[in-house]
N, C-alpha and C positions, 0 to 999 in steps of 0.2 A: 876630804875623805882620806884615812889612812892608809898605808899599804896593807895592814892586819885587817882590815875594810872591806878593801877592795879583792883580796885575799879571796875574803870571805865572801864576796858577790859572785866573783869571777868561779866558785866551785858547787853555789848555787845556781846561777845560769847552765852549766854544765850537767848538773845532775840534773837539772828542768828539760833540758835537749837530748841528755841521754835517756831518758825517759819518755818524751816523745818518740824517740826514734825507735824503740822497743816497742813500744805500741803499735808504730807505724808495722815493722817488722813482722808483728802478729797479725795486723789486718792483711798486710799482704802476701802473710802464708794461705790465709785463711781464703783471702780470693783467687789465689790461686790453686787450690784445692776444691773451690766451688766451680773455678773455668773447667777445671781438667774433668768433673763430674760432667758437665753440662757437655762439652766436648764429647765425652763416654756416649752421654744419648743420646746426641745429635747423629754419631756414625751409626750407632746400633743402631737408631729410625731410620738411616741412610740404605743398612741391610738389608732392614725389612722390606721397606719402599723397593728396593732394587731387587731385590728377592721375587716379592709380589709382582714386579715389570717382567722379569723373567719367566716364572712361572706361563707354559703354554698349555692349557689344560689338564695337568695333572691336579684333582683335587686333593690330593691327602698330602704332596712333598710341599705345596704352600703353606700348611698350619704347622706339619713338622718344623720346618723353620723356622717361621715365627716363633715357635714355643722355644728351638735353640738359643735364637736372638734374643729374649725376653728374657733367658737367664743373665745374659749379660746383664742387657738393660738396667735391670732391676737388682741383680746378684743376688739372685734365689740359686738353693740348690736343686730344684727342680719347678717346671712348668706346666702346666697342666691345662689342653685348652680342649673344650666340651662343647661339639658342635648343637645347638639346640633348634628346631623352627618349632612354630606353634607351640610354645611352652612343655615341648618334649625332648628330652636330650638324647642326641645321636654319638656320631663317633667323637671317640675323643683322642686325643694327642698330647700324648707325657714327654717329657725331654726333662732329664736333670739326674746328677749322681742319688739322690734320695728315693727317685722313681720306682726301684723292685720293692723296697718297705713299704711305700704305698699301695703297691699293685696287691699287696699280699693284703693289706689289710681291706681296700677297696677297689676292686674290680673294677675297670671301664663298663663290663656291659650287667654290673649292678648298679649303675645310676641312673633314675629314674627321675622326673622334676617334681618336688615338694617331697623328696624323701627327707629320712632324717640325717643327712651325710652334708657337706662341705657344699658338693657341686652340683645337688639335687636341690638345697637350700636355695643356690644363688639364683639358680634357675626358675624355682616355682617360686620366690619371694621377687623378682625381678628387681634388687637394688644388692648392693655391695654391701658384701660382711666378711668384716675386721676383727682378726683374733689378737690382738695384741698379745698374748702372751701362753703360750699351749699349756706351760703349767700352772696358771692362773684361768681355768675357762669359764665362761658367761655360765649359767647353769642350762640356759635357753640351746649351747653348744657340746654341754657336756657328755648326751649321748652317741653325737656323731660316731660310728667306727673309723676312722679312715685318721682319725686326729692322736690316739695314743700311736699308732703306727708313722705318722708324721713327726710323733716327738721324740719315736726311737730312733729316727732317722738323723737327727739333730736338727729339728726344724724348732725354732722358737715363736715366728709370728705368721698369720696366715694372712691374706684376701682375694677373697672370691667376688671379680668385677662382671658385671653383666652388659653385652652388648650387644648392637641390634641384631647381631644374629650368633651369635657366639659369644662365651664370656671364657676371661684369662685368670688362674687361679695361680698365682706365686706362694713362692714360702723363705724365708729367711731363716738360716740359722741361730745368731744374733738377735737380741730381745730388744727393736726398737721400731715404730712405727715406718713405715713406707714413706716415702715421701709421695704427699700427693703430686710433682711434677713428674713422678713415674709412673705413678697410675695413671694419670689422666694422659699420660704421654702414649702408654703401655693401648691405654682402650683406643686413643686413636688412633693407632697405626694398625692394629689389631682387628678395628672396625672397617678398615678399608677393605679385609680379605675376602 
């Protein structure tokens, strides 16, 4: 082999290894940006949970906090949790900077279960609805009132989760699906209250 060769092997091994290593680099920006997430909802469920241990009979300061917590969790800018029994919805509990645009456009004690609104839906339909995109709506969602008032708020994506005795309605500004390990995270910590 010549040196012109060897040269030439010795700056393709190189560029073979520095190219791994850049890859390698991205994978583990990447998992460490998935830890630090997971870390995020591991304390916030920690809140909640301890929240909920704490709570000594006050009904209403345990769902307010949940719903605070939940904005973390999830990074909604508001939360929205709608006590329901018997497929009829009771008090409800908002936390989040987007909350007065809502209130304005849909009153807590105008939701009733099976109206035509967000958390009348979620309630008389007893399963989870996904707005992916407010400016983009289903036509099945498009008379809700409560949702142009969501999009002036800077909300871009909705979901209304239903649980055995209450369900948690998040909103994202940001036009990207949820991840299901927050909701499914979100219902069961939420479900314990």
């Amino acid at each position: 082999m010549t040196r012109l060769s060897q040269d030439a092997d010795l700056a393709r091994r190189i560029a073979e290894l520095e190219q791994k290593n850049q890859s390698s680099a991205v994978e583990i920006e990447h998992l460490q940006r998935e830890l630090a997430k997971s870390r995020d909802c591991q304390r916030a469920s920690a809140d909640i949970l301890a929240m909920i241990a704490s709570t000594s009979g006050d009904a209403d300061s345990a769902p307010e906090q949940i719903a605070e917590t939940t904005v973390r969790l999830i990074g909604a800018p508001s939360v929205w949790i709608q006590l329901a029994e018997n497929g009829e919805c009771g008090k409800a509990f908002r936390y989040g900077a987007s909350d007065e645009l809502l209130r304005a456009g849909l009153p807590p004690t105008a939701v009733n279960a099976g109206d035509r609104n967000m958390p009348g839906a979620v309630v008389g339909r007893n399963r989870q609805i996904h707005v992916p995109d407010l400016d983009d709506l289903d036509p099945d969602l498009a008379e809700f009132p409560g949702l142009p008032h969501a999009r002036a708020a800077g909300t871009r994506t909705m979901c209304g989760t239903p649980l055995p005795t209450n369900f948690a309605l998040g909103s994202r500004q940001a036009m990207f699906s949820f991840l299901g390990l927050k909701i499914g995270l979100s219902c069961r910590v939420l479900a314990t209250s």
